[in-house]
C-alpha positions as CSV (number, residue, x, y, z in Angstrom):
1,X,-22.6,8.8,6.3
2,X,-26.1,8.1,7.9
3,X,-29.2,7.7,5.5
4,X,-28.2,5.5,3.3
5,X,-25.9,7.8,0.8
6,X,-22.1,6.6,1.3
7,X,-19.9,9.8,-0.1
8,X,-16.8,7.8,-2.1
9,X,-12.9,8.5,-0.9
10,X,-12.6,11.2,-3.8
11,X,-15.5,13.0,-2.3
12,X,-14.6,12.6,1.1
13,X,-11.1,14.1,0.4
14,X,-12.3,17.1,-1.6
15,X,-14.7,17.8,1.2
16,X,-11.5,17.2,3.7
17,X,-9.6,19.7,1.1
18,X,-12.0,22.9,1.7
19,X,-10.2,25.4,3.8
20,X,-11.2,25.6,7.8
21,X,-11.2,29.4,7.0
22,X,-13.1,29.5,4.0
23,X,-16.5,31.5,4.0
24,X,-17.5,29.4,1.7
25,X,-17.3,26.3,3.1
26,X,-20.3,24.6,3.5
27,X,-21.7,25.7,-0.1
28,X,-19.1,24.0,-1.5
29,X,-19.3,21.5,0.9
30,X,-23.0,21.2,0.0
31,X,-21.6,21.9,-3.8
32,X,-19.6,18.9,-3.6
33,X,-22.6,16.6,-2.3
34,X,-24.8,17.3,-5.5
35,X,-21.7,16.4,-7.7
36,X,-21.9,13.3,-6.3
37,X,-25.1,12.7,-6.7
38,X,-25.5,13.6,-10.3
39,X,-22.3,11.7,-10.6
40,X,-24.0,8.6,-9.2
41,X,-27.1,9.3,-11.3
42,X,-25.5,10.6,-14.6
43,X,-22.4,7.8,-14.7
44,X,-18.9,9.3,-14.5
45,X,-18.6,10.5,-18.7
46,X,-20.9,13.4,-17.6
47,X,-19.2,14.7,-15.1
48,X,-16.2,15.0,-17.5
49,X,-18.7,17.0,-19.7
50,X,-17.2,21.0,-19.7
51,X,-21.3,21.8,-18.7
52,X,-21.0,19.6,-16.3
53,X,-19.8,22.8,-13.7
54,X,-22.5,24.8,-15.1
55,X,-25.4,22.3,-14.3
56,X,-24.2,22.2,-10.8
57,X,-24.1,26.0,-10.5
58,X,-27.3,26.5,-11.9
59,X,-29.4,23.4,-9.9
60,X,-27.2,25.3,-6.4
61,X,-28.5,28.9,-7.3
62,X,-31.9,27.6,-7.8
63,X,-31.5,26.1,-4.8
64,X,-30.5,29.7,-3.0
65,X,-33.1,31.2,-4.5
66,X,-35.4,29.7,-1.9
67,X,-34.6,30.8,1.9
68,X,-35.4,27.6,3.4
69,X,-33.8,25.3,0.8
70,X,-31.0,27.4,1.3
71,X,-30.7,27.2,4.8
72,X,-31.1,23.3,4.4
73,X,-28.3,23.5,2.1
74,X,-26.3,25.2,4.5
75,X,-26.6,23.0,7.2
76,X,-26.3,19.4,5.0
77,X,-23.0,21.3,3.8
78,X,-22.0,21.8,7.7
79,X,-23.2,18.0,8.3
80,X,-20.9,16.5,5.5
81,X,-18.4,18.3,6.6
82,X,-18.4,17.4,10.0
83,X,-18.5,13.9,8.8
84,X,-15.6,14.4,6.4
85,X,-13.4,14.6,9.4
């Protein structure tokens, strides 16, 4: 991926794993990205942490709280997943 971020294999296959019908999609697309990231920033033992899924939750409906961040979301979601294929 573009910009400097490189998604790992694991990421790039639970992006690959979200369903084409799923209305959902590109939030958990978008979902999947900030794991990553706070992976990548955190280390690995945090994510294995049972608040870990409750950060995440929390930081994405701050995020679409806000219209614009949320459409921004949105789109990055449909980005990665374009690139996940």
């Amino acid at each position: 991926m573009g910009g400097g971020l490189e998604l790992e294999p694991k990421w790039i296959q639970r992006l690959q794993g979200i369903a084409a019908d799923d209305p959902e999609r590109k939030r958990k697309a978008f979902r999947i990205f900030l794991e990553s990231v706070l992976e990548r920033e955190l280390g690995s033992a945090f994510q294995s942490d049972i608040q870990f899924g409750q950060v995440i939750e929390q930081v994405l409906q701050q995020i679409e709280s806000d219209p614009e961040l949320n459409q921004n979301s949105l789109q990055a979601g449909e980005i990665l997943l374009r690139q996940a294929t």
